[in-house]
N, C-alpha and C positions, 0 to 999 in steps of 0.2 A: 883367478878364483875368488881372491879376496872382493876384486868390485861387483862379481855377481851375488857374492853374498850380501853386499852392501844393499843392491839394487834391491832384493828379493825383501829389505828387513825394510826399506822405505817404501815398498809397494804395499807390505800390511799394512805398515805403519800408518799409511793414507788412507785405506782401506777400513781400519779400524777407525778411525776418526771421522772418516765420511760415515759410516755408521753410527758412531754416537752421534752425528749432528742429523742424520735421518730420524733415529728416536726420537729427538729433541724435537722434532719437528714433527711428529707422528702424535707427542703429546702435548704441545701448544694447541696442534688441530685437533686433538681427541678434546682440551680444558674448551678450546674456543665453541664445540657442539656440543660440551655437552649440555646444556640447560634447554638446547632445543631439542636433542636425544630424548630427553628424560619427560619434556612435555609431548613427544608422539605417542600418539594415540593406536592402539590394537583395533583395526578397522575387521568389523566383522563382516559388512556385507561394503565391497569396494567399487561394486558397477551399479550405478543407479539411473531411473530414467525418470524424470523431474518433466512436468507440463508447465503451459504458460497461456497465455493470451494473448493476441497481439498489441502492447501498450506499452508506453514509455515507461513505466512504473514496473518493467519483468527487468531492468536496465542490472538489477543485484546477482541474475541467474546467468546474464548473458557474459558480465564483466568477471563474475568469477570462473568462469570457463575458459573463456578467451585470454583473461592475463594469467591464467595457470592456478587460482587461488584453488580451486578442485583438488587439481593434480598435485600442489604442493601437502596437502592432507590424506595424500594418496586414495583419491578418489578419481573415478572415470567417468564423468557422468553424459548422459546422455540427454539432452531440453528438445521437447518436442510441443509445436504450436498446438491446442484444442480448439475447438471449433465453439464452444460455447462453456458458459460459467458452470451451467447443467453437468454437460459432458467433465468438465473440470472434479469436481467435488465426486461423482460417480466413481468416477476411475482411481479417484485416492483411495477412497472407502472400499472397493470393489480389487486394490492392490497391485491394478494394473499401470499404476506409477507412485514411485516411491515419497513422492512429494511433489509439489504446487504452489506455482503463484497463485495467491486466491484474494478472492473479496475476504474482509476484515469479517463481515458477518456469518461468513459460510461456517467455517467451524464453530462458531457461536450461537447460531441458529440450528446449527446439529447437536449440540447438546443440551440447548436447552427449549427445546420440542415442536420446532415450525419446520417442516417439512423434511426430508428423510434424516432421519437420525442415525448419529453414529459417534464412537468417541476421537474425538481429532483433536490434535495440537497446535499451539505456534509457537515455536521458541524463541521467532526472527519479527519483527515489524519489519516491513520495505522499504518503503518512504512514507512519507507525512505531504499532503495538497495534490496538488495533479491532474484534478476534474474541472472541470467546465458548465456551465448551462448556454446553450446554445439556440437561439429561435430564427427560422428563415426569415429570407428579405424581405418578405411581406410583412410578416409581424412585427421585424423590427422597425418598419417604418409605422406603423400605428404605434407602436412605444414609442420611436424615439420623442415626440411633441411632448409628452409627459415624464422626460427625464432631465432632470436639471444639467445645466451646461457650465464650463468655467469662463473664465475671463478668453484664454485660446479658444473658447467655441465650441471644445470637444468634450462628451458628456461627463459628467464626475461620478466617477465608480468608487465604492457598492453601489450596482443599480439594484431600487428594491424592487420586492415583483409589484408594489403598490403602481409601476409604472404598466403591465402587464394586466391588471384588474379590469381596465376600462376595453380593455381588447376581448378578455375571456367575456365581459358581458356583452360586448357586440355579437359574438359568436352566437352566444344562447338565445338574443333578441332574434335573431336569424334561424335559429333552428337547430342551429351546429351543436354539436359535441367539441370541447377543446382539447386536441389530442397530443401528449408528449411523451417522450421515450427516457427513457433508463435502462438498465442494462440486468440488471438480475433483483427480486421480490427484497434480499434479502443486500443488496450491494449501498454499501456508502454515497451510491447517485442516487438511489430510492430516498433516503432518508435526508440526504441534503436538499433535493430538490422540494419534498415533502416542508423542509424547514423553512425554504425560502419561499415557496407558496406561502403558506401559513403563518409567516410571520406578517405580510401583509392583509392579514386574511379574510384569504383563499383557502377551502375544504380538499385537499388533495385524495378525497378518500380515504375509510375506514375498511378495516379486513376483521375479519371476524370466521368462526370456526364454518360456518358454512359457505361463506362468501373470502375464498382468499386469494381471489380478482386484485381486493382493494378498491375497492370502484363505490363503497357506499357512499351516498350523499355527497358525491364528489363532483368536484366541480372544476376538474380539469379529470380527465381521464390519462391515467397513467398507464405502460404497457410497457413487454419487454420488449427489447431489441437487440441484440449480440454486436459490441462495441465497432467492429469494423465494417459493421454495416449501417450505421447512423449515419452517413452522409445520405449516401444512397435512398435512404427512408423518408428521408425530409426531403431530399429532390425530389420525389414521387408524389410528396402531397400528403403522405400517410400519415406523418405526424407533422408539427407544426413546428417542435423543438424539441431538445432532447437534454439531456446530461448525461455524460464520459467522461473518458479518460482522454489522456493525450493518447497517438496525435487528431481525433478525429473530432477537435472542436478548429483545429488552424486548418484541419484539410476541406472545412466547411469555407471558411474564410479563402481560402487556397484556390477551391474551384469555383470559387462568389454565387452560392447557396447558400448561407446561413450567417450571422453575426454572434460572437460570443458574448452574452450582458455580463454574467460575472464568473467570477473561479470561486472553487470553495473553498480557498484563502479568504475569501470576504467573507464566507455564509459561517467556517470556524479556522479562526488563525491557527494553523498546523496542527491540522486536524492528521489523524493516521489516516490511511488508506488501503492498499494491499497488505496482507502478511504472508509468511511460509508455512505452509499445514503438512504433516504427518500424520499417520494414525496413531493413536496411544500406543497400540499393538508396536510398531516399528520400532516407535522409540525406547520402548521395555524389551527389543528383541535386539534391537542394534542399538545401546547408549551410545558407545562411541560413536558411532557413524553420524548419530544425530547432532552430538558435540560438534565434529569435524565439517558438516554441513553447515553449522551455524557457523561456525570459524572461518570457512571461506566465505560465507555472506557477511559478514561483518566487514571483512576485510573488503569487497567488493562496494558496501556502503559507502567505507570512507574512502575508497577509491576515486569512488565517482562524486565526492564533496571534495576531492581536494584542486585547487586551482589549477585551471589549463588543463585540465581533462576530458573535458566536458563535451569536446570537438572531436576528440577519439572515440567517446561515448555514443556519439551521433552518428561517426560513420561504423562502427559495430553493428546498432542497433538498424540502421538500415541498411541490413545485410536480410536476403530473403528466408534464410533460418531464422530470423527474430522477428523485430516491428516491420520492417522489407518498406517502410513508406521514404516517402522521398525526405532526402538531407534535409533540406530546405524547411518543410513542414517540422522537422522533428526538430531545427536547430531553433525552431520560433518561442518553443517555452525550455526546450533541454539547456541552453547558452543563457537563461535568463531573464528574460522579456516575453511579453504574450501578447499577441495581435486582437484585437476586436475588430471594430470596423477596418475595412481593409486601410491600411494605411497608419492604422491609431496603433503602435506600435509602442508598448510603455514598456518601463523596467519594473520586473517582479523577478528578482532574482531568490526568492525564498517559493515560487511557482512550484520548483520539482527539487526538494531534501532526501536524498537518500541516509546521510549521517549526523547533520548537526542536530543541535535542540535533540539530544539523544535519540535521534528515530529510531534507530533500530532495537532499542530496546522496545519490548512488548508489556507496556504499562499495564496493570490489570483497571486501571480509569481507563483508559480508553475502550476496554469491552465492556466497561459498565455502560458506558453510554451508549452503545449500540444496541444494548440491553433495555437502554429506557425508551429506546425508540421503538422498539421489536413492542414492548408493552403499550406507548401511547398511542400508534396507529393500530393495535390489534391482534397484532400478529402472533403476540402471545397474551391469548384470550383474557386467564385468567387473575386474578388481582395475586402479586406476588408478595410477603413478608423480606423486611430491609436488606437480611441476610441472606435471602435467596441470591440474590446479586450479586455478593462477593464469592460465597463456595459457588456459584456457580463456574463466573471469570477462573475462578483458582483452578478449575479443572483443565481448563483448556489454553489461558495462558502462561507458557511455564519458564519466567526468569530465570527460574534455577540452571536452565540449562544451559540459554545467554550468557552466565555469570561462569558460569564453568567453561564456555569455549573464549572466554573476554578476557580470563585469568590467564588461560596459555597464551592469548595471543601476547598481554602482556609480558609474561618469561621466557616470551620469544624476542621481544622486543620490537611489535607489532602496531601495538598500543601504549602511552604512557597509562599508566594507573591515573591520573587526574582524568582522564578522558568515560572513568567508568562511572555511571550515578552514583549517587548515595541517596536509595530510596527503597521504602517499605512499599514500592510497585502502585503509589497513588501519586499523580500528580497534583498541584496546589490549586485548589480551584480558580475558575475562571471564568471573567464575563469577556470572554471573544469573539463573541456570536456576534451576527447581523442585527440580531432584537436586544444585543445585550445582557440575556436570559443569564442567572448563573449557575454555571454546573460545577457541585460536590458530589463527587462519585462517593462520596463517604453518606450523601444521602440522595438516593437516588429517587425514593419517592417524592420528598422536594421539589425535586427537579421536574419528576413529572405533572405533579400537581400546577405546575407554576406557568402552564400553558395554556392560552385559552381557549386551542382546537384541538383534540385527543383524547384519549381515555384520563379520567383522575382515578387518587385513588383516596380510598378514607384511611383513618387513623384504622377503624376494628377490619381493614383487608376487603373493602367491599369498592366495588369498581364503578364508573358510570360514564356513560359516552356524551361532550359538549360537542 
């Protein structure tokens, strides 16, 4: 009797003990969550369905889905390809997806008054360079004679369009019209390619409130073309060159149609390019959700800048739910090099930035400048006051909300705090450009005046077209 007593007082006994050491452990693991506890977010709307475009630069929407960064913010999201930049911006505004990859000028040209207006956000930058100027085999053999060569033989890039001038004037001696493709009125290829014309200048056309073609006095005719189909368009004859996105300046190269002259790392050293748009509406109806959307793209940013990823990235992305182009084409500038002429194979490993040089944060200098363009070529008619330019940007790009999903990631410990700016949303001016030019978004009139082809503007707000 006595040893079953014994048995019964050693069976608690362990009993009791193995439970305090399960408490023990119950509250190690409750200390070790809780500061990621305490930074989750009350998701108000948790199914969303996000559009894209097929282009190396959607890499932030595909990466956060695929490595779980969505799901870990408890979100479900759903990325579906659009058929055009048009269809893109419609369907946000219209509600019928909750957010978008989009050109940098889309939301910026919707609020401040070139063509369908609406209030849209971006609280994410995507990447910074990524485009291309690309001319078929034909033209590139009338350029190349007049592009300087190095000691290897092979041409020395920046090529300026000074090399391209004596071609568009052969055109016109002939009769021709000189025809090249960009992708949307209002996209970062419009307005680079516009740059790089005009700095050797070349007239890429004026827009103005009844003519917004762009085609005034212009002397390359520009057009749109919807990015996946810019090979195809220049094989045909229809345009003669174009500018995009990746991958369809190497699928030129790829299928020996077209030569790449330069990236728009040479025409503006990390320059922005795509952002993420929302409607003002979403973001005042679901804060959180838009917090926790920016928190997995951040995270999918520096995902895809961090070393030996890159190869992962490439076979994601050519998967037929996303960019679907071949490995090959996509690994020519994703892995860090970009091809021109077939074979001329250099290292540009700054080509495609998803995270460093802070991309993803959404500088309010970088939509000034798209701002001053929207104004030099026309697009926005009339002569603007210096101020117009900042409250404008302040509406539509919103740090605040960047800085709030960047603060959890770091008390997650996702991000170091050194990793986050320290910046009043202007970057330090710069002469990065191709011409040199320098841009202070702190003075944007400046900047526009300081051009020799475009609109100026005078001191008392009165406009004039050179």
């Amino acid at each position: 009797m006595k040893k079953v007593h014994f048995k019964i007082i050693i069976i608690i006994t362990t009993m009791a003990l193995m439970s305090c050491g399960g408490e023990k452990k119950k509250e190690i693991a409750s200390s070790d969550s809780s500061v990621e506890e305490s930074s989750k977010l009350l998701i108000e709307k948790p199914q969303l369905t996000f559009g894209f475009i097929k282009l190396t630069d959607m890499a932030p929407l595909a990466i956060a889905k695929e490595k779980g960064f969505f799901e870990d913010e408890g979100l479900f999201v759903s990325v579906e390809a659009q058929s055009n930049w048009k269809n893109v911006l419609d369907r946000v505004i219209d509600g019928q997806l909750d957010g978008s990859h989009m050109l940098a000028g889309q939301p910026i040209a919707a609020g401040a008054g070139f063509g369908r207006q609406a209030e849209l956000v971006t609280p994410f930058s995507m990447d910074l360079n990524g485009n291309g100027i690309t001319v078929s085999n034909d033209v590139w053999s009338k350029m190349k004679p007049n592009v300087p060569v190095g000691e290897d033989g092979k041409p020395i890039h920046p090529i300026s369009a000074t090399a391209l001038k004596p071609v568009i004037d052969s055109y016109k001696d002939e009769g021709k019209a000189f025809k090249m493709g960009m992708v949307f009125p209002v996209s970062t290829h419009n307005y680079e390619i516009r740059y790089w014309l005009a700095a050797a200048g070349i007239n890429p056309g004026m827009y103005s409130k009844e003519n917004i073609q762009g085609q005034i006095d212009a002397e390359v005719l520009l057009s749109v073309t919807p990015p996946p189909q810019m090979p195809a368009t220049l094989e045909a004859g229809t345009i003669y060159g174009y500018c995009v996105g990746e991958p369809w300046n190497q699928q030129a190269v790829f299928k020996g149609i077209g030569v790449p002259v330069t990236t728009n790392y040479d025409i503006w050293k990390n320059n922005p390019e795509k952002v993420f748009v929302m409607t003002k509406k979403f973001i005042e109806k679901y804060p959180n959700t838009a917090v926790a959307v920016t928190k997995a793209l951040i995270r999918a940013g520096k995902w895809l800048d961090a070393p030996g990823n890159r190869k992962e990235a490439v076979k994601i992305l050519s998967m037929p739910g996303y960019v679907g182009a071949d490995e090959v084409v996509l690994a020519n500038s994703m892995t860090g090099t970009f091809e021109f002429e077939k074979g001329d194979k250099r290292e540009m490993p700054d080509f495609n930035v998803f995270y460093r040089y802070d991309a993803t944060y959404p500088f309010y200098s970088d939509g000034i400048w798209f701002l001053t363009q929207m104004r030099r070529w026309g697009q926005i008619p009339e002569s603007k006051p210096v101020e117009w330019y900042e409250k404008t940007i302040k509406d539509i790009y919103r740090p605040d909300i960047w800085k709030k999903a960047a603060n959890l990631l770091v008390s997650e410990g996702h991000l170091e705090a050194s990793e986050l700016p320290e910046t009043d949303g202007y970057k330090p001016a710069t002469t990065d450009f191709i011409d040199g030019k320098k841009f202070d978004a702190k003075d944007p009139i400046g900047y526009i005046n300081s051009f020799n082809i475009g609109n100026k503007e005078s001191e008392e707000g009165v406009s004039n077209i050179e």
